[in-house]
Structure formats: C-alpha cells, structure tokens
C-alpha positions as CSV (number, residue, x, y, z in Angstrom):
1,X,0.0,0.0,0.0
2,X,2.8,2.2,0.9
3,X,4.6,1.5,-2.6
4,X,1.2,2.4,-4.3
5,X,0.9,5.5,-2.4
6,X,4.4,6.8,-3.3
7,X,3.6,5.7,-7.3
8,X,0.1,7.5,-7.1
9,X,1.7,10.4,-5.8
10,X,4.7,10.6,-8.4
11,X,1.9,9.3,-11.0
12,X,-0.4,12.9,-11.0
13,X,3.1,14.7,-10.2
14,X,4.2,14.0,-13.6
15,X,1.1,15.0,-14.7
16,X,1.2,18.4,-13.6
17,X,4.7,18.9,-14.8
18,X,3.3,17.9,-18.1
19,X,0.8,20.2,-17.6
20,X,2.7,23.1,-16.3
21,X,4.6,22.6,-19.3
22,X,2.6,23.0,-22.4
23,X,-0.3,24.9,-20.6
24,X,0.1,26.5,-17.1
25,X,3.7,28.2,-18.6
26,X,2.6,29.9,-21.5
27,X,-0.2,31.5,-19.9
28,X,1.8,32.5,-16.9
29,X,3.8,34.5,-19.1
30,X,0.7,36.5,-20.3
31,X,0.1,37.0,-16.3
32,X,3.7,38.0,-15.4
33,X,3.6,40.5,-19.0
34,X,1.0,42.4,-17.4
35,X,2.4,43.2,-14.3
36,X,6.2,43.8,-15.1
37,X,7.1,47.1,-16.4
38,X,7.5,47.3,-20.3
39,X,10.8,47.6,-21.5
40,X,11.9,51.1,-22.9
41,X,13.1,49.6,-26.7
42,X,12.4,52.8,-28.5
43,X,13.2,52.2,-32.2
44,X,16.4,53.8,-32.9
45,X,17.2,56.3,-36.0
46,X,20.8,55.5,-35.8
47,X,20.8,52.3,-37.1
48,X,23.8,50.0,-36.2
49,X,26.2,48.3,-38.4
50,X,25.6,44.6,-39.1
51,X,27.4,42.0,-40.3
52,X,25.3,38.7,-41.5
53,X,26.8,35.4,-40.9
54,X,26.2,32.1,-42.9
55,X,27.8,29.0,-42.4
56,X,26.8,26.8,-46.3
57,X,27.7,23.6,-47.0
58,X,26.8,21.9,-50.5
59,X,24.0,25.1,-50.9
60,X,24.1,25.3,-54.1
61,X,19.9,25.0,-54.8
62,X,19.5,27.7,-52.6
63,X,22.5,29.8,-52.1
64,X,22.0,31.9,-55.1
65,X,18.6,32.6,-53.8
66,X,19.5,33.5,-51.0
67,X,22.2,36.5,-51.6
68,X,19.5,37.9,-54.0
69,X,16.7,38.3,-51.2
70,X,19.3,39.8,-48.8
71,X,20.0,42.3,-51.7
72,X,16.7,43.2,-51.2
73,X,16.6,44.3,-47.5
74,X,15.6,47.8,-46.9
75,X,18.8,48.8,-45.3
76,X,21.6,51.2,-45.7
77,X,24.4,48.4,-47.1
78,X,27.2,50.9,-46.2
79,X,26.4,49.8,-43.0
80,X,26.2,46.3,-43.9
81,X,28.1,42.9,-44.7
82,X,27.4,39.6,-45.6
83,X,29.9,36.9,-44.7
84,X,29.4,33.3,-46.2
85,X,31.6,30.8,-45.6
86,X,32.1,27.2,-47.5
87,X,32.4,24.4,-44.8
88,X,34.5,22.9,-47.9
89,X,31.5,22.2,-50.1
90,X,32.0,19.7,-53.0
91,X,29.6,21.0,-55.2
92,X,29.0,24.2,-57.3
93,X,28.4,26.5,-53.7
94,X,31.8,28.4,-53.8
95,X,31.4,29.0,-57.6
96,X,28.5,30.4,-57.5
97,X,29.2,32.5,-54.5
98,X,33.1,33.7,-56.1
99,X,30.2,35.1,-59.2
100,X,27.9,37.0,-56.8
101,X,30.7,38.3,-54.8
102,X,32.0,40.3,-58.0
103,X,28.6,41.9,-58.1
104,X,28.0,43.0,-54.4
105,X,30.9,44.6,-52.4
106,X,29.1,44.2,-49.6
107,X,29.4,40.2,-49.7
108,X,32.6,38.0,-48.4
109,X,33.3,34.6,-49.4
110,X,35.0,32.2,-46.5
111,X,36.1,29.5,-49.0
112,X,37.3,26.9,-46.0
113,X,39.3,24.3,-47.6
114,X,38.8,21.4,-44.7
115,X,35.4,20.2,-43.5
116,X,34.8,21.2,-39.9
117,X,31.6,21.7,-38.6
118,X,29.1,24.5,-38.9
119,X,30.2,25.8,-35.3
120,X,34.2,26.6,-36.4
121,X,32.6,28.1,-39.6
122,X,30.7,30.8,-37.5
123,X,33.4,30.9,-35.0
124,X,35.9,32.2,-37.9
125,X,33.1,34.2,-39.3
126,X,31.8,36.4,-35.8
127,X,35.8,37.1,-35.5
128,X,36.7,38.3,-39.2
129,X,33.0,40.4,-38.7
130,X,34.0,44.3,-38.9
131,X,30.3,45.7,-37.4
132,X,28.6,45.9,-33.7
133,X,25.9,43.7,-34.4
134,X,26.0,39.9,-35.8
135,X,23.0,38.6,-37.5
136,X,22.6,34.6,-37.7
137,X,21.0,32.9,-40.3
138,X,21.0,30.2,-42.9
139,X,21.1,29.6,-46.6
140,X,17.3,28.5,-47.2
141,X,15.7,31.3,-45.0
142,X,14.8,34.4,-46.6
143,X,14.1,38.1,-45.3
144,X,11.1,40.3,-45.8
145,X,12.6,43.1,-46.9
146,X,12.1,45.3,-43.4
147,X,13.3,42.2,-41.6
148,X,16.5,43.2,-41.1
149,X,15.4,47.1,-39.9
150,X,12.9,45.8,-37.8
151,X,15.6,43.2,-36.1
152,X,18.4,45.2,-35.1
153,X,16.1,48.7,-34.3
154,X,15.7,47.6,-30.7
155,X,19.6,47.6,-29.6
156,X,19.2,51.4,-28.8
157,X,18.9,49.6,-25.3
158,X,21.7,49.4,-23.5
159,X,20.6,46.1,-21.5
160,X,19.5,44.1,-25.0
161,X,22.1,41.8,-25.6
162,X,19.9,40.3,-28.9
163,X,17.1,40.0,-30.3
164,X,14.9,37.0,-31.9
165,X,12.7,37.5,-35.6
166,X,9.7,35.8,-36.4
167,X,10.6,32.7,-38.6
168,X,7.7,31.8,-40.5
169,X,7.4,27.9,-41.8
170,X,5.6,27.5,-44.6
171,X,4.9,23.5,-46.3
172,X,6.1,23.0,-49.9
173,X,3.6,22.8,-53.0
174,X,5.0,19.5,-54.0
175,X,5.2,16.0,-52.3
176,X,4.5,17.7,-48.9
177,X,3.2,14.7,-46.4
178,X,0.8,16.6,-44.5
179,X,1.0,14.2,-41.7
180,X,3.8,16.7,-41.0
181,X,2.8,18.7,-38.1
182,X,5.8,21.0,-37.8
183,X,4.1,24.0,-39.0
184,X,1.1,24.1,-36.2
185,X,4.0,23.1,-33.7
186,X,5.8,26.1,-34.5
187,X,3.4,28.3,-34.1
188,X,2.8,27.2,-30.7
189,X,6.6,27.7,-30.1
190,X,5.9,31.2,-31.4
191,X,3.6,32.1,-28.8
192,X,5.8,31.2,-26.3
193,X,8.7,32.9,-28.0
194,X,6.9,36.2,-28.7
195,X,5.7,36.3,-25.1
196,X,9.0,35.4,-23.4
197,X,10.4,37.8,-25.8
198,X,8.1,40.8,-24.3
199,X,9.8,40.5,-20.8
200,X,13.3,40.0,-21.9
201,X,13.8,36.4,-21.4
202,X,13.5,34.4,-24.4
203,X,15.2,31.1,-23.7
204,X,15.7,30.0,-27.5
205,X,16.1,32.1,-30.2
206,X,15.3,30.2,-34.0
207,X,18.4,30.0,-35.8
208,X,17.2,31.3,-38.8
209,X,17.0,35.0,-38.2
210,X,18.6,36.2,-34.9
211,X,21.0,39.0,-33.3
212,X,23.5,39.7,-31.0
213,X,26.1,42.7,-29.9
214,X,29.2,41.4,-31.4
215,X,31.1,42.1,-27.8
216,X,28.6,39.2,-26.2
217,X,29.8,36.5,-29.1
218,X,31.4,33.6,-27.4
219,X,33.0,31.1,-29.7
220,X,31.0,27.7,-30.2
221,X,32.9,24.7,-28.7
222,X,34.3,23.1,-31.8
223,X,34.7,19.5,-30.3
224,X,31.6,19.2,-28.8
225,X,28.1,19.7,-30.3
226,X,26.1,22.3,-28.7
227,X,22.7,24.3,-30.4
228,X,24.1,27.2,-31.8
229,X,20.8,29.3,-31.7
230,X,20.3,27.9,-28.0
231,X,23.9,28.3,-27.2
232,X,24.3,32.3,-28.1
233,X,20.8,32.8,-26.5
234,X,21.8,31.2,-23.4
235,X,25.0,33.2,-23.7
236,X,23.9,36.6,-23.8
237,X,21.5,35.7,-21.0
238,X,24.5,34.1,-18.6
239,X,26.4,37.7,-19.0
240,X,23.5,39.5,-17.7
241,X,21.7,41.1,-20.9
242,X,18.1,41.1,-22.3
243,X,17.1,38.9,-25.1
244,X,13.9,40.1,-26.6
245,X,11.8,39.2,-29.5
246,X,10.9,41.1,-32.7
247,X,7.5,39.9,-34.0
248,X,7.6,42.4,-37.3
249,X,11.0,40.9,-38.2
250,X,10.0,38.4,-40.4
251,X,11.8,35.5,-42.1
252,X,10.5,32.5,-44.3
253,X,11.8,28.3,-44.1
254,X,10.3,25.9,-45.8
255,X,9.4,22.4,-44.1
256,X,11.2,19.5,-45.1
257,X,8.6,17.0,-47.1
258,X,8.6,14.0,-45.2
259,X,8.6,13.9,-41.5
260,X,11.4,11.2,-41.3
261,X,13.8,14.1,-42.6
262,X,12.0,16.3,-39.4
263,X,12.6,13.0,-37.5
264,X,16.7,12.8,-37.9
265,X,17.1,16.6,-37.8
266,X,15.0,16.5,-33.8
267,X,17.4,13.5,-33.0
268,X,20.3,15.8,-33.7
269,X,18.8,18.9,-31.9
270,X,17.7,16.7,-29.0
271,X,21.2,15.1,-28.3
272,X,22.9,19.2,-28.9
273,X,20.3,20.6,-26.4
274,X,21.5,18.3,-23.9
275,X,24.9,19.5,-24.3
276,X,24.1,23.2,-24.3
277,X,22.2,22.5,-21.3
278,X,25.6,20.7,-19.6
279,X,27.3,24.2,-20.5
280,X,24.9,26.7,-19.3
281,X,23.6,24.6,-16.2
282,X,24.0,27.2,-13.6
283,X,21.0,29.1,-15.4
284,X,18.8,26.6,-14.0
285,X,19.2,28.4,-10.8
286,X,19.9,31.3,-11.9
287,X,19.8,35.2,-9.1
288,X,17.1,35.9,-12.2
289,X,14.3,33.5,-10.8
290,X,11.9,34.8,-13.8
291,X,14.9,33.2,-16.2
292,X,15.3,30.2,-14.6
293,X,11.8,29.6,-14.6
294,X,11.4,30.0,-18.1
295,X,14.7,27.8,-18.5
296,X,13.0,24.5,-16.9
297,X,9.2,25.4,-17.7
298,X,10.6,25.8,-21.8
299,X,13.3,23.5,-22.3
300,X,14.1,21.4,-19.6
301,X,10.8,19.8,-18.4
302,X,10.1,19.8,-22.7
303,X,13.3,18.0,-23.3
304,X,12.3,15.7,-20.1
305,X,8.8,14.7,-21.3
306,X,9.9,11.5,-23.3
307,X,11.2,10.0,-19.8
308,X,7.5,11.4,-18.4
309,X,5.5,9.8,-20.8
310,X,7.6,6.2,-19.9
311,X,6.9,6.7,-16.4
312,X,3.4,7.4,-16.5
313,X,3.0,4.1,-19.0
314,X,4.3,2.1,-16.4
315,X,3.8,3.3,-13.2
316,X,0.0,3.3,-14.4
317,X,0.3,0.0,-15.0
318,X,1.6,-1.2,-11.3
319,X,-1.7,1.4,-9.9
320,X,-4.2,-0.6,-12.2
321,X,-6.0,-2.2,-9.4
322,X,-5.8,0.5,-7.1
323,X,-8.2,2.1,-8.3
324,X,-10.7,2.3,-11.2
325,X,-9.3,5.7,-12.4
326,X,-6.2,4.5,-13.3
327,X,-7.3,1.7,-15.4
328,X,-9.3,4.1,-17.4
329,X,-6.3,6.4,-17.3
330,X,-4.2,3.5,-18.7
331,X,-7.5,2.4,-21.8
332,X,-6.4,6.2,-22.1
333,X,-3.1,6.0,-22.7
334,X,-3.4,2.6,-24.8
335,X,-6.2,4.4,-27.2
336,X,-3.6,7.4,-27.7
337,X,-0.1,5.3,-28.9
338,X,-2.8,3.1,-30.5
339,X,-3.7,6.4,-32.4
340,X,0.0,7.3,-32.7
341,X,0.9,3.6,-35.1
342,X,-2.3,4.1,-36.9
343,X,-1.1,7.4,-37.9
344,X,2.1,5.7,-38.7
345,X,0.0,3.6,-41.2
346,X,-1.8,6.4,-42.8
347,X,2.0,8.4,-43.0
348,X,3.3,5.6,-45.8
349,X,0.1,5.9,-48.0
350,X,-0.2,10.0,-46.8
351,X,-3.1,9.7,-45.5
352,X,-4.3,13.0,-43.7
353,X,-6.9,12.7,-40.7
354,X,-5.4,15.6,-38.3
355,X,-6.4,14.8,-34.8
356,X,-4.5,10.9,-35.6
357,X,-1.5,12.9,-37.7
358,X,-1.7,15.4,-34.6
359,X,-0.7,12.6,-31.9
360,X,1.7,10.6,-34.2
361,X,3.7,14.1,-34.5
362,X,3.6,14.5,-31.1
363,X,4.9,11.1,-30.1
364,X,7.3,10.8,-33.2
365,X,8.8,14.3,-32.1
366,X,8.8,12.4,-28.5
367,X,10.4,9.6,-29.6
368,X,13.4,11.7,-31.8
369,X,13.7,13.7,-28.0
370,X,14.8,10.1,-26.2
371,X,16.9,9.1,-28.9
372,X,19.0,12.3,-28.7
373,X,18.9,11.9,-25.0
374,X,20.6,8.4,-25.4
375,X,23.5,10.3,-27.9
376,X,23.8,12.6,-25.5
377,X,24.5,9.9,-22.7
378,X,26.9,7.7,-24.8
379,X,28.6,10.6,-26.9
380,X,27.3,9.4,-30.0
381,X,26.1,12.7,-32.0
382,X,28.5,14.7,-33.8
383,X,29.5,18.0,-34.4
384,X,29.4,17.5,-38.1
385,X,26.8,17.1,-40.6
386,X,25.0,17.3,-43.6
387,X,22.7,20.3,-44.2
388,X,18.9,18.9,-44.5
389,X,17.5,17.9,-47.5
390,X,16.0,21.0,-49.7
C-alpha cells in the first residue's frame, strides 16, 4: 500500500509537470507580461552596423537565392556585410558564391578548404565580422525586406544583448506529407517565444533569423556539439543582458517534405540541447528567478517529457488495481499510442486525418527527443553534418 501510495503520488506529479509545461507556462507568461514594467526599446534612427553570418555547405539549390533576397533588404548596405563561408562544399556553392561576390561589395566569401563543422565556420566568421551587431541565419531562410530594420532597431537599449525575428514555416507545393505537423508546432513555439520575448527572457532564439552585440559573441565549442541558436541565446543571457523578440521581423523556411527528414534533424537537436544544457547549467538556478523559470518550464521539463511519458505508462500499469481511475487512465493511454501507429500507417500511404496525424507528430517528435537523450549519454552525436535535405 505504501509503494502504491508513493507511485500514485509521483503518477499525478508528472502529470502536472506535463501540464505546467505546455499549458500552465505559456499562460503564466501573459500573467507575469502584465504586471512587469515594459521595457523602454524605442526604435532607434541611428541604425547600427551589421554583419550577416552564414555557415553553407553543398548550398548550391538555394545559395543563389538566398544573396538575392538579402540584396533586397531595406537597409543602408554601407552599414552592412554579408559573410558566407564554405564548410569545404563539393559541389557548385563556392562557384557560385566567387560570381555574386563580384557583383556585391558588400558580400565576403570564407572558402574553407577542410570540412569542420558549422560551429568553427561561425566561429571564424563572428571574429573576421567588422560591425557591432552579428545577424545569424541560414542559406534556405529568406528576409522580408524590413526584416533586417525591424531586427536590429531595438539595440538602442543598453541592457539588449539580442534580439529574436519571427521565422515563418511555410509547407512545400510538392510532395508535402501533411502528416507533417511541424508547421502548427511552430506556431505554438511562437507564442511562447513572442511572449517570453516581451519581458526580456527568451530562452531559445530560431536560428534562422537572430542577433546579438558582437562584444557578447562567445565562440561555439568546436569538439563538442552544442545548439548554436540555444547556445548564443543562453549566452547573452548568462552575462547579464536582455534577449527580446521582434514579431515584425519576419523571415521565411520551408518544411522538409517528409517527417522522417524532421525526424533525424529533432534527433540531432535533442542530443545538442543536452549538451548546451551541460554548459549553461548554472542558469537553472539562476539570481534571475523569472529566467530560470522559463529555462526548466521551456526547455528542460520539454526536453524531459519522453522519460514522463515512460513513467506514467508504467507506473499506471503497477496502480491498475488501485483504483478504477487509473485503469481508465491506462484504456487512455493505450487508445492514444494506438492512435499514434495508426497514424504511422496512414504516414506511408499519406493519409491526412489531423487529430490521428496530430498525436503521431507528437509522439514521433517524443520519440526523436529520447533518442537524442541516449546520444547525448553515450557521446554518440556529432559536431558534423549534412545540411537537411531541400
């Protein structure tokens, strides 16, 4: 009785961390956003200088693309540079760049002759940048053209250390498997984003479109594989500085077209996140309490929930008989990963019926989260790889 008591107990504890997590946070931070004093980012005239950074390897769909939206930003380019460096691409990348770069003085090719890992890339990039602000993104985003203006206005601030756009997913026209739920994930992560953003604490900023002050650039670890959005983020925050969010900064991805690509890409970004999290542990009790709260209510407990979801599948089953609510808790719980393989079925024909796509997402994205986990543990992710699919 005593054994059943303690499970019972741990049982609906999990339950409201789950909870906590995806619900009671988020609108917590609507709550605390009302009673905090507003930050004073006024919208400077004197805009900064920037330098963009892009780390490419094997680009060569998209690269081209890509220099010609940034051409396109409503910005004064005398202020501005573009740096782009090869992480030793094989194919026609550093061609194609060497032909753009004749065209636009305001974009320098990094031709690096040894394959190294997107981190050195950036490393060698932030340190060769000439300008007070560094902007972060990558080869397959693209800029509204105000993105950029509307990005770096807010550093007029003394206490912003950087400051997170609005990255936008949109699915592709062709062969997009719609089982794919990353889009309506996102836009839940925006929420959260665009709130923690209004009070200064945003906890993970999307790599695609992102600044800092140049002085608050720390190099990437080159050996290990950390996030590099979540590690410069996390960064700015441990030295004491604001990280805010600009919702009118806007910048465009496109989804990968099969959630297996998603799948290997969360593996990757699970087993890094633990690693940035090993390096920036003392934020986790942080003298900010509001930034250590969003810390384990955003990431951790999130990162956690695959080792959650085990415990409640088995700990339910040793309280079956104690009492009639768990055993429909477990017909519950059976019903939902019952849900999850159908949707698995309907994913190889690509067949779309959202609530059962909804829940195979969710534990797919679950599953890709404990997988990392297990890298993380055993040192088996690297700090190479290929760019994904386009």
């Amino acid at each position: 009785m005593q054994t059943e008591i303690i499970t019972a107990f741990l049982y609906w504890a999990v339950i409201y961390l789950l909870i906590h997590s995806y619900l009671i946070y988020p609108f917590s931070l609507i709550l605390i956003s009302i009673f905090k004093k507003k930050p004073n980012n006024n919208k400077t005239e004197l805009l900064p200088t920037v330098s963009i950074l892009i780390s490419a390897f094997n680009e060569e769909k998209v690269i081209k693309e890509r220099i010609n939206n940034l051409k396109q930003l409503n910005y004064d380019f005398s202020k501005l540079e573009v740096l782009v460096g090869s992480d030793c691409s094989n194919d026609r990348t550093v061609e194609i760049l060497n032909e753009l770069s004749k065209k636009f003085n305001w974009l320098v090719l990094k031709d690096f002759k040894e394959r190294r890992g997107k981190a050195a890339v950036l490393n060698d990039l932030a340190n060769e940048s000439k300008n007070d602000v560094l902007v972060f993104t990558d080869a397959n985003t693209k800029f509204n053209a105000d993105a950029l203006i509307e990005l770096v206005n807010q550093f007029d601030n003394e206490t912003t250390g950087g400051v997170c756009g609005r990255l936008i997913l949109d699915e592709p026209s062709d062969e997009f498997n719609q089982i794919n739920r990353e889009r309506l994930y996102w836009k839940y992560e925006t929420y959260l984003k665009k709130h923690e953003g209004r009070l200064g604490i945003l906890v993970g900023a999307n790599g695609g479109i992102f600044a800092i002050r140049k002085k608050l650039f720390k190099n990437f670890p080159v050996n290990e594989a950390v996030t590099d959005d979540l590690y410069q983020t996390l960064s700015v925050l441990n030295q004491g500085y604001k990280f805010y969010y600009a919702y009118n900064s806007n910048a465009v991805e496109k989804i990968s077209k099969e959630l297996k690509t998603e799948f290997k890409r969360k593996i990757r970004f699970a087993a890094t996140n633990f690693q940035t999290l090993k390096i920036f542990r003392g934020l986790l009790f942080n003298k900010n309490i509001l930034l250590s709260y969003a810390f384990w209510s955003h990431k951790v407990l999130r990162w956690l929930v695959p080792i959650m979801l085990i415990f409640l599948f088995f700990s339910n089953l040793l309280l079956i008989n104690y009492h009639q609510v768990y055993f429909i808790l477990f017909i519950i719980q059976l019903i939902f990963y019952s849900l999850s393989i159908l949707g698995f079925l309907f994913s190889l024909f690509k067949i779309n019926i959202p609530i059962v796509g909804l829940i195979y997402y969710y534990v797919v994205t679950n599953i890709a989260l404990l997988i990392g986990l297990i890298k993380f543990l055993f040192k088996k992710h690297s700090y190479i790889w290929d760019s994904t699919p386009r």
